[in-house]
C-alpha positions as CSV (number, residue, x, y, z in Angstrom):
1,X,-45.2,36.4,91.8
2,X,-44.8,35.1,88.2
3,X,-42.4,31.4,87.3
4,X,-42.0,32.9,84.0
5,X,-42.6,36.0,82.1
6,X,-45.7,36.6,79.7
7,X,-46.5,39.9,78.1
8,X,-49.8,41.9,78.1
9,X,-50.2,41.1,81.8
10,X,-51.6,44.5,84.2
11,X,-49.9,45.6,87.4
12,X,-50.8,44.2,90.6
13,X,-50.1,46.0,93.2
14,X,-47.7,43.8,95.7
15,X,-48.4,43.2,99.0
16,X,-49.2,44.8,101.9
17,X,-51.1,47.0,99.6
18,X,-54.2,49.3,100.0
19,X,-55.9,47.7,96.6
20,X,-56.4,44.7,94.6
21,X,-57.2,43.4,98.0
22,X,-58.4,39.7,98.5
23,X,-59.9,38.4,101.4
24,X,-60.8,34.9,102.0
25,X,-63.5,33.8,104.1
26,X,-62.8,31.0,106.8
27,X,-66.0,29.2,107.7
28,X,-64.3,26.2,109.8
29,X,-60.7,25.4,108.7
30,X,-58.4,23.4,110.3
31,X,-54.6,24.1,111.0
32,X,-53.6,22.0,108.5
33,X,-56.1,23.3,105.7
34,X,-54.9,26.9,106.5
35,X,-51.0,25.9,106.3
36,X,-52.0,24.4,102.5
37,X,-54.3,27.3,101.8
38,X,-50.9,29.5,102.5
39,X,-48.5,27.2,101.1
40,X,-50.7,27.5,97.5
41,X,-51.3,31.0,97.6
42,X,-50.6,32.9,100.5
43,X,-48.6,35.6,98.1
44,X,-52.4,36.3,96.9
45,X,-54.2,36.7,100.4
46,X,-53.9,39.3,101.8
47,X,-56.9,39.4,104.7
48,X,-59.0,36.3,106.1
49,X,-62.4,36.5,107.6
50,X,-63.0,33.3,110.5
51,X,-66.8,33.5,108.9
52,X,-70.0,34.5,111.2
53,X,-69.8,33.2,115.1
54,X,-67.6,30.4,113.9
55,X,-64.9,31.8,116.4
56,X,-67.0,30.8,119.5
57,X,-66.2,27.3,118.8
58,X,-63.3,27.0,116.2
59,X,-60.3,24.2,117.5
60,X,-57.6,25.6,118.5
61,X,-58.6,28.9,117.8
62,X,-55.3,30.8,119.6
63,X,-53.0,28.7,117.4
64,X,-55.0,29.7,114.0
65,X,-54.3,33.2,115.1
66,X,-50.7,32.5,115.9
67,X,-50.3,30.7,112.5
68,X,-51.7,33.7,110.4
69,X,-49.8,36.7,112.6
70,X,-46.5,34.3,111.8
71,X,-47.2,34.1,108.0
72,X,-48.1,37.9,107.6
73,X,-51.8,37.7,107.0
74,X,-54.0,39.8,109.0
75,X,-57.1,37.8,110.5
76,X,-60.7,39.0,111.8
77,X,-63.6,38.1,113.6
78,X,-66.6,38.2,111.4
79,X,-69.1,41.0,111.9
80,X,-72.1,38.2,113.0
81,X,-69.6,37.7,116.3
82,X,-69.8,41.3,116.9
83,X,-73.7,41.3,116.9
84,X,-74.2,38.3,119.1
85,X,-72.1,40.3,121.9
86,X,-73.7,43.6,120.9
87,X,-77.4,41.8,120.7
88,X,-76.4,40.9,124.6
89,X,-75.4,44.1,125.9
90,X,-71.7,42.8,125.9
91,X,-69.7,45.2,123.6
92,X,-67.3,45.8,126.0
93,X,-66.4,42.1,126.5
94,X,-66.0,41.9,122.7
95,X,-63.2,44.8,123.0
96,X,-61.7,42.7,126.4
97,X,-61.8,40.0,123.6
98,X,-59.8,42.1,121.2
99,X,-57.4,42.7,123.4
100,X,-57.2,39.0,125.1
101,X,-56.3,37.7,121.3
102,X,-54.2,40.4,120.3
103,X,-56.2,41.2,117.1
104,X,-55.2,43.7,114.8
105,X,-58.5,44.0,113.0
106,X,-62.3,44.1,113.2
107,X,-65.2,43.5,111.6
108,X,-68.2,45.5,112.2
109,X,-72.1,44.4,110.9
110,X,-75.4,45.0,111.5
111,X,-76.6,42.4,108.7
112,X,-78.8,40.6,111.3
113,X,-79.5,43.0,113.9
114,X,-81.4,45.8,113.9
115,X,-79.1,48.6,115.0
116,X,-79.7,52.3,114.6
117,X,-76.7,53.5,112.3
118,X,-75.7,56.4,114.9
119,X,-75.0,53.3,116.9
120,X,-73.2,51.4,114.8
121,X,-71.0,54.6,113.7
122,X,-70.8,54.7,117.5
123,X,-69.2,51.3,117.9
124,X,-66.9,52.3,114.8
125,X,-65.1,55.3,116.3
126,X,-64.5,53.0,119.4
127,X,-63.3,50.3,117.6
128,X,-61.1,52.4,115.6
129,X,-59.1,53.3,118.5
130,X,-58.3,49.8,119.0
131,X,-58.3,48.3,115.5
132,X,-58.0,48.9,112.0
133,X,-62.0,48.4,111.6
134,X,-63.6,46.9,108.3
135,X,-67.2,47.5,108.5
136,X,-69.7,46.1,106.5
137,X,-72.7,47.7,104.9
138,X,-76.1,45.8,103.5
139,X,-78.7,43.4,105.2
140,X,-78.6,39.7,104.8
141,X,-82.1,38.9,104.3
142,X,-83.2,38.1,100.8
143,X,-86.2,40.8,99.6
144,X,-84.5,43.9,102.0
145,X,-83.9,47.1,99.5
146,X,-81.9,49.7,100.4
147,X,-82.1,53.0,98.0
148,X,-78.7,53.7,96.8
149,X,-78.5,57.2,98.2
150,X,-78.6,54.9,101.7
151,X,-76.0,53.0,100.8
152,X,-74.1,55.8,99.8
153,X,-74.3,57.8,103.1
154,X,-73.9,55.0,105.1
155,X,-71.0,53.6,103.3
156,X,-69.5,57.7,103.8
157,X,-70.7,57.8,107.3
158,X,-69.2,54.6,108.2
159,X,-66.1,55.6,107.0
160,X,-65.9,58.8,108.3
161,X,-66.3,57.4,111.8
162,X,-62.8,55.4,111.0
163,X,-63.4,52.1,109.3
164,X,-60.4,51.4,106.8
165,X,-62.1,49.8,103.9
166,X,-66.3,49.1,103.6
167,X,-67.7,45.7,103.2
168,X,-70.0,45.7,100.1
169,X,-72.6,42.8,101.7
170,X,-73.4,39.9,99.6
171,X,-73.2,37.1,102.1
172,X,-71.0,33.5,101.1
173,X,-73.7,32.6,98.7
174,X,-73.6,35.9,97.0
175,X,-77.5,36.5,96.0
176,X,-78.1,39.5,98.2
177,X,-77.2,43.0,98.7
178,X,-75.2,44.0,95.6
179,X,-76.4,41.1,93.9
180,X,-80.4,40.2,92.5
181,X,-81.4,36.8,93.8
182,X,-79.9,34.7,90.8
183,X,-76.5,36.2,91.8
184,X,-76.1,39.0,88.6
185,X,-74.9,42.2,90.1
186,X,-77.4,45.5,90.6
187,X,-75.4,46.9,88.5
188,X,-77.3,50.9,88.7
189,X,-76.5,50.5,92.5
190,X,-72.9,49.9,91.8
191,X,-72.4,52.7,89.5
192,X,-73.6,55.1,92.0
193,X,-72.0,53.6,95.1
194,X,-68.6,54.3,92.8
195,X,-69.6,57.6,91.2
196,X,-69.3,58.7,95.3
197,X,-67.2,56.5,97.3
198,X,-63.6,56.2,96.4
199,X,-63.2,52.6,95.0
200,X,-60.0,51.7,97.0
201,X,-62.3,52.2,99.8
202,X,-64.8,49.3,98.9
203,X,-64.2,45.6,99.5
204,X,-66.8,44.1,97.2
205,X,-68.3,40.6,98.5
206,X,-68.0,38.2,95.2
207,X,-68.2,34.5,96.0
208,X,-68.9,33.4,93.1
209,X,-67.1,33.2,89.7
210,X,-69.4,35.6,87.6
211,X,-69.2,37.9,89.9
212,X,-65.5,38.4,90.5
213,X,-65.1,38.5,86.5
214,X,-67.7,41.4,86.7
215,X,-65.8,43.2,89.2
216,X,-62.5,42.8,87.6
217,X,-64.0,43.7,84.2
218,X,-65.3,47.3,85.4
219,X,-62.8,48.1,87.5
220,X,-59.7,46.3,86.7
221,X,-57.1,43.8,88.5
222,X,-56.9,45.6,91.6
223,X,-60.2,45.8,92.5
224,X,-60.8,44.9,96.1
225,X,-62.9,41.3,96.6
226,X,-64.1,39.3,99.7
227,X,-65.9,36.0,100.6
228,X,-63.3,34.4,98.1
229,X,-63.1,30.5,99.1
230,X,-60.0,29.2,100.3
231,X,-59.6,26.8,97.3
232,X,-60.4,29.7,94.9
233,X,-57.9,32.3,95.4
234,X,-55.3,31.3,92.6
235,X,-58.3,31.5,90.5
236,X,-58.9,34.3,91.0
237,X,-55.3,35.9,90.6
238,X,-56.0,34.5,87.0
239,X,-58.9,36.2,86.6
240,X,-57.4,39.2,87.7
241,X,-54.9,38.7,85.3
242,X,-56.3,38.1,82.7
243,X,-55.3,33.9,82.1
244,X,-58.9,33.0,82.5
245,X,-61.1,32.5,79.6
246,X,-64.0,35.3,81.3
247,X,-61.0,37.8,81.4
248,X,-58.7,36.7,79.0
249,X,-58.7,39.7,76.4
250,X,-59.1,42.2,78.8
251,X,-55.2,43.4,78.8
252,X,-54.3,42.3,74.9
253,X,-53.9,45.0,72.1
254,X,-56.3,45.1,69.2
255,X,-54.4,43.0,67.1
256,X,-54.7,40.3,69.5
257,X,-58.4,41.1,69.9
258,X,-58.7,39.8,66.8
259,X,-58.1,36.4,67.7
260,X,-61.2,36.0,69.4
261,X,-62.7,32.9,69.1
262,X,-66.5,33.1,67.1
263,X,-69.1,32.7,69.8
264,X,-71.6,31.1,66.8
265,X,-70.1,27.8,66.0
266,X,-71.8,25.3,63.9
267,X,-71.8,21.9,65.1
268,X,-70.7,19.1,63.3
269,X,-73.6,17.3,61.6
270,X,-74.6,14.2,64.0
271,X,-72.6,15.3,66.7
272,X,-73.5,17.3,69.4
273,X,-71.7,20.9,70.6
274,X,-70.6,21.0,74.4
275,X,-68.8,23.8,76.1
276,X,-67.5,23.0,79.2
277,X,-65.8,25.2,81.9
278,X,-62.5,26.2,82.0
């Protein structure tokens, strides 16, 4: 939704769509930080994850749901709740669960737990029954490599037993899975994750500014991202669209190219040169 009309901008696909998806992690808001998240940008979420177990013991938990299902905006239970009741033996009170909330969507992990991924391919088909299932693929744990040929047949496996979209794993502070410890991307592992899963299909986990720009820079606007914060989501629309300085002449024509401001500039003799963030 634009106030006023600027050229050179790309298409975004409008809501509900299948791409350019954004989903905003939850890790503890209140009713009243979740009606301001939607009053800012609610035209620019379009799925939000209640982060890890935080469900078990989130206030007013039914009227969250209630709030989101009134607004349009489907919500989930993240996948780290599905392994505490599948880490008991209690996967069947998770679907009684489900049902008991009237949730529309799922979120399936084995980040934590060790589960065999027959299993866990198991527990997608019954899911997907239910649910429209969004299952997540990568370990949390700092130092855990998975060739890219795994990742590849999991993410096809996964999918294949009925998820909707696949959960690129990152975690909320971004340095694992896709990403090396200091957060930049693994960026051979991405190429061939893309080169054979169908890119509509893949919700990449980007927390963190650098990340999203290098997302939206390979694969344009509508590019699927998760673990956005709540206060970051018009941000990132303006990544996406190109009105951030990290993105900013990804849409314009070479004449406008030519603007570019010089990345060398000499400083002023006694003074000092500071960048500082847009």
């Amino acid at each position: 939704m634009l106030n006023f009309e600027l050229t050179h901008l790309p298409h975004r696909v409008e809501k509900p769509r299948k791409s350019g998806l954004t989903m905003v992690m939850d890790k503890g808001l209140s009713i009243r930080e979740c009606e301001d998240m939607v009053s800012g940008s609610g035209d620019f979420i379009d799925i939000v994850k209640l982060g890890f177990g935080s469900s078990v013991i989130t206030p007013n938990l039914e009227r969250k749901l209630a709030f989101f299902k009134e607004v349009g905006i489907p919500v989930y239970f993240g996948g780290t709740l599905l392994e505490a009741f599948i880490i008991r033996g209690m996967f069947d009170d998770y679907l009684h669960l489900l049902d008991r909330y009237k949730m529309e969507f799922a979120e399936i992990s084995d980040g934590s737990i060790s589960l065999p991924h027959q299993e866990k391919c198991h527990y997608i088909h019954r899911l997907a029954k239910r649910v429209t299932v969004v299952s997540e693929v990568g370990s949390k744990e700092e130092g855990i490599l998975i060739r890219p040929n795994m990742w590849i047949d999991m993410m096809k496996a996964e999918l294949d037993a009925g998820a909707w979209k696949v959960i690129a794993e990152a975690r909320e502070s971004g340095t694992v899975g896709i990403y090396r410890p200091n957060g930049k991307a693994h960026v051979m592992l991405i190429n061939k994750i893309v080169a054979r899963i169908p890119a509509e299909k893949i919700i990449w986990e980007a927390p963190q500014k650098s990340q999203q720009a290098y997302f939206i820079k390979h694969f344009g606007a509508n590019v699927n991202l998760g673990n956005i914060g709540p206060n970051e989501v018009i941000a990132l629309e303006t990544l996406r669209l190109g009105l951030r300085s990290d993105t900013f002449f990804q849409y314009l024509d070479k004449t406008m190219q030519n603007s570019r401001q010089a990345t060398d500039v000499a400083p002023v003799k006694g003074k000092k040169t500071t960048v500082e963030e847009d």
